[in-house]
PADRENDREN-858648 format. One record per residue (C-alpha): residue in three letters; x, y, z. Coordinates in steps of 0.1 Angstrom, whole numbers, plus 2048, in hexadecimal, padded with zeros to 3 digits. Each point is the difference from the previous one (the first is absolute). Example, Ala and Ser with C-alpha at 12.3 -4.5 7.8 and 13.67 -1.06 7.14 Angstrom:
code=ALA; c1=87B; c2=7D3; c3=84E;
code=SER; c1=80E; c2=822; c3=7F9;
END
This chain:
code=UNK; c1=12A; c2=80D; c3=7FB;
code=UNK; c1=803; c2=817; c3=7E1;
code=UNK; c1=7F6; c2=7F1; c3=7DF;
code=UNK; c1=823; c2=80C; c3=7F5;
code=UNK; c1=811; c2=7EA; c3=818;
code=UNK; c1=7E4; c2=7E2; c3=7F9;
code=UNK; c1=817; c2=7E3; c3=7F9;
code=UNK; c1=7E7; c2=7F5; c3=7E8;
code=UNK; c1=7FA; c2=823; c3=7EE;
code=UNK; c1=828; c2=802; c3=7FC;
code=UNK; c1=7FC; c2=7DB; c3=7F5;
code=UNK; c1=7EC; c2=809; c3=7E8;
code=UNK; c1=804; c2=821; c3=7F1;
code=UNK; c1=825; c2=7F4; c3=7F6;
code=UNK; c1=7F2; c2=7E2; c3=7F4;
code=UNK; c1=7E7; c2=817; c3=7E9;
code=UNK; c1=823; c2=816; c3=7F6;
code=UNK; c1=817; c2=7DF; c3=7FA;
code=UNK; c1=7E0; c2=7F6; c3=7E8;
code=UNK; c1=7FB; c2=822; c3=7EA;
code=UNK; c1=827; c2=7FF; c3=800;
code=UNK; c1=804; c2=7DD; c3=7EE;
code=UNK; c1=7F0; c2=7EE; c3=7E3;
code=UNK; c1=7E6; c2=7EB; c3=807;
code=UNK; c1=7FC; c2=7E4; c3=819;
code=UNK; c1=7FC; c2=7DB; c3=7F5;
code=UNK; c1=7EB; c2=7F8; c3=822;
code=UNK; c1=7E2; c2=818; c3=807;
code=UNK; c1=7E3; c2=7FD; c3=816;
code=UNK; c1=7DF; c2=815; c3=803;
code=UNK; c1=7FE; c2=820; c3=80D;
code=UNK; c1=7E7; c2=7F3; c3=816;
code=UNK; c1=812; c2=7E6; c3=80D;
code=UNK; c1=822; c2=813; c3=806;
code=UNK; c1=7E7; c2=815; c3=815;
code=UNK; c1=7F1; c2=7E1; c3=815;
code=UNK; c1=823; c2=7F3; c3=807;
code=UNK; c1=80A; c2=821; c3=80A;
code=UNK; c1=7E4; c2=80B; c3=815;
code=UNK; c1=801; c2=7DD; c3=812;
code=UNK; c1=826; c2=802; c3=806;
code=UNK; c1=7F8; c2=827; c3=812;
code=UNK; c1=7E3; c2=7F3; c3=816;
code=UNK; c1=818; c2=7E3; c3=808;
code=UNK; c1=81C; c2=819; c3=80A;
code=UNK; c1=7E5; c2=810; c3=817;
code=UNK; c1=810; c2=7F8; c3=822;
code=UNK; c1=7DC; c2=806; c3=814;
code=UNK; c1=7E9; c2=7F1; c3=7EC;
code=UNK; c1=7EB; c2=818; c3=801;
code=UNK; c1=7E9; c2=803; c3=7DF;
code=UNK; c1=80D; c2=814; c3=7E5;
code=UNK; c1=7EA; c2=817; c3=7E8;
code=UNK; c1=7FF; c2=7FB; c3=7DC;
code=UNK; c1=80A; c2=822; c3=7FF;
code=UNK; c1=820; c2=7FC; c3=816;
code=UNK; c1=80A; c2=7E3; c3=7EC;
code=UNK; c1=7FC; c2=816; c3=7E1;
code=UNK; c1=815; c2=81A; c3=80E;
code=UNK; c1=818; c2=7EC; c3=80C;
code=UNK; c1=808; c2=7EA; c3=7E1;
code=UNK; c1=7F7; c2=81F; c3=7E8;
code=UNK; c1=7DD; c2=7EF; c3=7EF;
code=UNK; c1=7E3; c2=80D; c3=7F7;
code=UNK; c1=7E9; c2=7F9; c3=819;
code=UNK; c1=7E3; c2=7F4; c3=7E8;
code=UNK; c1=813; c2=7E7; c3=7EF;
code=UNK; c1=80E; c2=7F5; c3=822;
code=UNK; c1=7DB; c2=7FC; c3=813;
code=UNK; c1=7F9; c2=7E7; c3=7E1;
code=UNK; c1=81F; c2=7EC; c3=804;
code=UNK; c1=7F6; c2=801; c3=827;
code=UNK; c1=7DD; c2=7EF; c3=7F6;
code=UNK; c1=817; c2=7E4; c3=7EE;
code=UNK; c1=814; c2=7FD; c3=81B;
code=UNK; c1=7E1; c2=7FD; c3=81C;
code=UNK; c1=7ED; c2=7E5; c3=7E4;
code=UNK; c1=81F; c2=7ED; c3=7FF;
code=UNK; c1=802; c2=7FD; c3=826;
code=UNK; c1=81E; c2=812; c3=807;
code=UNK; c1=7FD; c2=821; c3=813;
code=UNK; c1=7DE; c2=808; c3=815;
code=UNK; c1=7EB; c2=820; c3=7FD;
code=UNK; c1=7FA; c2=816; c3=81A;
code=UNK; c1=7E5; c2=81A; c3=7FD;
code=UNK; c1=800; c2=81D; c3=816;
code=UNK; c1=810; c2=821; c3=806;
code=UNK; c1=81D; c2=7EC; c3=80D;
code=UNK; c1=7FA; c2=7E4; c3=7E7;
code=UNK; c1=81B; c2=7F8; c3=7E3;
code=UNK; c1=80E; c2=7DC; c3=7F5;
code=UNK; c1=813; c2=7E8; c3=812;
code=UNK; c1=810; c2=7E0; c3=7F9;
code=UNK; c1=7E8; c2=7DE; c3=802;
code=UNK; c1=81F; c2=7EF; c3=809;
code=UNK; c1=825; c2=802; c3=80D;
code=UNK; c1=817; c2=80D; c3=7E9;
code=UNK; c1=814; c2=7E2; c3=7FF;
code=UNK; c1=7E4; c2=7EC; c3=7F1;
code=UNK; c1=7F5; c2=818; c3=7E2;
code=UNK; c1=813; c2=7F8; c3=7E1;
code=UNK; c1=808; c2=819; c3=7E0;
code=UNK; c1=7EF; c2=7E7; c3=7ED;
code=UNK; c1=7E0; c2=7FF; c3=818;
code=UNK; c1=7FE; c2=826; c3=7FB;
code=UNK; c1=808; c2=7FE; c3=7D9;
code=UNK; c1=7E7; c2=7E8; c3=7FA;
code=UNK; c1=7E4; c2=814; c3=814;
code=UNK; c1=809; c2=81A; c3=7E8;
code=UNK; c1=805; c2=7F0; c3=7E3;
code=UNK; c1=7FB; c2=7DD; c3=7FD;
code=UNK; c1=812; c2=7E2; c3=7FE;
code=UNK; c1=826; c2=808; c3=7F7;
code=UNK; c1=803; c2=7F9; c3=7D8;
code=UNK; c1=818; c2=7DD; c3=7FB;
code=UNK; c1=80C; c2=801; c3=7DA;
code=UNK; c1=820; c2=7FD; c3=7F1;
code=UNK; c1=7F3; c2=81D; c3=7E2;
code=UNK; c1=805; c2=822; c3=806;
code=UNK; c1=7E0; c2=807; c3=7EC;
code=UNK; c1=7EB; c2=7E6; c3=80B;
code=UNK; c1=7FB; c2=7EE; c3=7E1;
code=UNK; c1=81A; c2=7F0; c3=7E6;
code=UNK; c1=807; c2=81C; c3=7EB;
code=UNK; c1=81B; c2=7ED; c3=7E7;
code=UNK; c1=801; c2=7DD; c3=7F3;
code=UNK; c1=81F; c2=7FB; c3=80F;
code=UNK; c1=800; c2=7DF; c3=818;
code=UNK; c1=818; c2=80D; c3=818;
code=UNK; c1=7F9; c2=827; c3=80C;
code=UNK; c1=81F; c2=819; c3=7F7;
code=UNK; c1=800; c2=808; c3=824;
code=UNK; c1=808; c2=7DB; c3=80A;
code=UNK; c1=7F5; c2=7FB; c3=822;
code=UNK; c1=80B; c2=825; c3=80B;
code=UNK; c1=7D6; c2=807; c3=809;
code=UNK; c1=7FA; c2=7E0; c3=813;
code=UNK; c1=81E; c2=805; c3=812;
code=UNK; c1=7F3; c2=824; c3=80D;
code=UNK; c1=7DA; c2=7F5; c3=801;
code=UNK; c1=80C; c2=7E6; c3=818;
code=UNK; c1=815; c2=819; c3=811;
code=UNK; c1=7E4; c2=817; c3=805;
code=UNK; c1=7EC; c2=7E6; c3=80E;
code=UNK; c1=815; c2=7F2; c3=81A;
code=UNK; c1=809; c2=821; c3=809;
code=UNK; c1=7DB; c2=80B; c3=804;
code=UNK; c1=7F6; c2=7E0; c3=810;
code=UNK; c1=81B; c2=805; c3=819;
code=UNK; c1=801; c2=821; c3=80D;
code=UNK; c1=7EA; c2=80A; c3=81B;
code=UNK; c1=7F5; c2=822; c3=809;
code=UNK; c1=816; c2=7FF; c3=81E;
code=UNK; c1=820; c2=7F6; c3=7EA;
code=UNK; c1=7F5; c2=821; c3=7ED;
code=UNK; c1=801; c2=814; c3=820;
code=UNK; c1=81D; c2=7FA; c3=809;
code=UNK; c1=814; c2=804; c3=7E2;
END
């Protein structure tokens, strides 16, 4: 398959357009991980099961290949795909699709997800009750739940 017609690269690259077109975003995740749960959902849309390159991957889901070989190594540490070495070696999935989580990939990246009701971490007014109410629990808790819920194979066949 073309990387034009890559599901994921489209995915993506009017993801990247929506994002430069608009103001901000209130929810943001690392580079790196965007790139782990990325890479994970393409090997998981590999119908063979074959292993897949770093470079492949890169290609595939438009990365730099660098950054994506060290989001691999978190991804290996943290159990969740297996390296292959060989000229026909790559990365493949430690375990079914349906059993990796966003959140298992996030936090292999990145850590624990943060749980806070403060947008900066910290109280930044004197205020007992925050001028946002309870709008960034609410969508901490959202994130979460969505995270914790959807599997790599919910994301493959979306």
């Amino acid at each position: 398959m073309a990387i034009g017609n890559n599901p994921v690269y489209i995915f993506k690259k009017v993801l990247v357009n929506q994002i430069k077109e608009h103001a901000p975003l209130v929810f943001n995740i690392s580079e790196a991980a965007n790139l782990g749960i990325h890479a994970l959902t393409y090997i998981a849309n590999n119908p063979n099961q074959h292993p897949v390159s770093t470079g492949r991957v890169a290609e595939a889901i438009g990365a730099s290949e660098n950054h994506l070989s060290k989001v691999f190594q978190r991804l290996t540490k943290a159990g969740l795909v297996h390296s292959i070495r060989g000229p026909k070696g790559g990365f493949v999935l430690a375990h079914l699709p349906k059993e990796i989580t966003i959140l298992n990939i996030y936090e292999a990246i990145d850590g624990a997800l943060g749980k806070g009701s403060c947008l900066l971490n910290q109280t930044a007014c004197d205020r007992e009750r925050c001028v946002f109410g309870d709008l960034v629990s609410q969508i901490q808790h959202r994130v979460d739940d969505y995270f914790s819920k959807t599997t790599l194979a919910d994301l493959v066949e979306k």
